[in-house]
C-alpha positions, -999 to +999 in steps of 0.1 A: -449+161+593-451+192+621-428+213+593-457+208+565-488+207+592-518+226+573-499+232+543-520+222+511-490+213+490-480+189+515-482+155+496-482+134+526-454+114+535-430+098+511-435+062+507-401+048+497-387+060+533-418+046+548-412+012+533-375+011+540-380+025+572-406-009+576-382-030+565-355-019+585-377-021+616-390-059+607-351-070+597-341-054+632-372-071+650-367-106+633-327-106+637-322-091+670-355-076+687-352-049+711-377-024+728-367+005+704-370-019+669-406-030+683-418+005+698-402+019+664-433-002+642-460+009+664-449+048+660-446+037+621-480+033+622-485+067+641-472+089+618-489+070+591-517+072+602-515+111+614-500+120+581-531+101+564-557+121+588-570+086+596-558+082+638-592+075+645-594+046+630-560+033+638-563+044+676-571+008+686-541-008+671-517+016+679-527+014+718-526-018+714-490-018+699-481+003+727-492-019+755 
């Protein structure tokens, strides 16, 4: 994301590592949870949410993730 920052041809983030990223995260979570599987879905959303220009919205959550 900070490499393509402002850059028009940026298409956003690609969605097949985002969704296997997920399901690593949730496998790791469900199987054997630890802080960094759990912080690791709440920064998900981060970066989802920074790449979609849409943190406002998602603020709420992601503090609350974070808490």
């Amino acid at each position: 994301m900070a490499l393509n920052a402002g850059l028009s041809k940026w298409k956003g983030l690609d969605t097949s590592m985002i969704e296997a990223t997920r399901a690593s995260l949730d496998a790791k979570t469900t199987a054997d949870a630890d802080f960094w599987s759990v912080a690791g879905q709440t920064e998900l959303k981060l970066y989802e949410a920074l790449a979609a220009g849409k943190l406002t919205d998602a603020v709420g959550s992601i503090e609350k993730g974070f808490q």
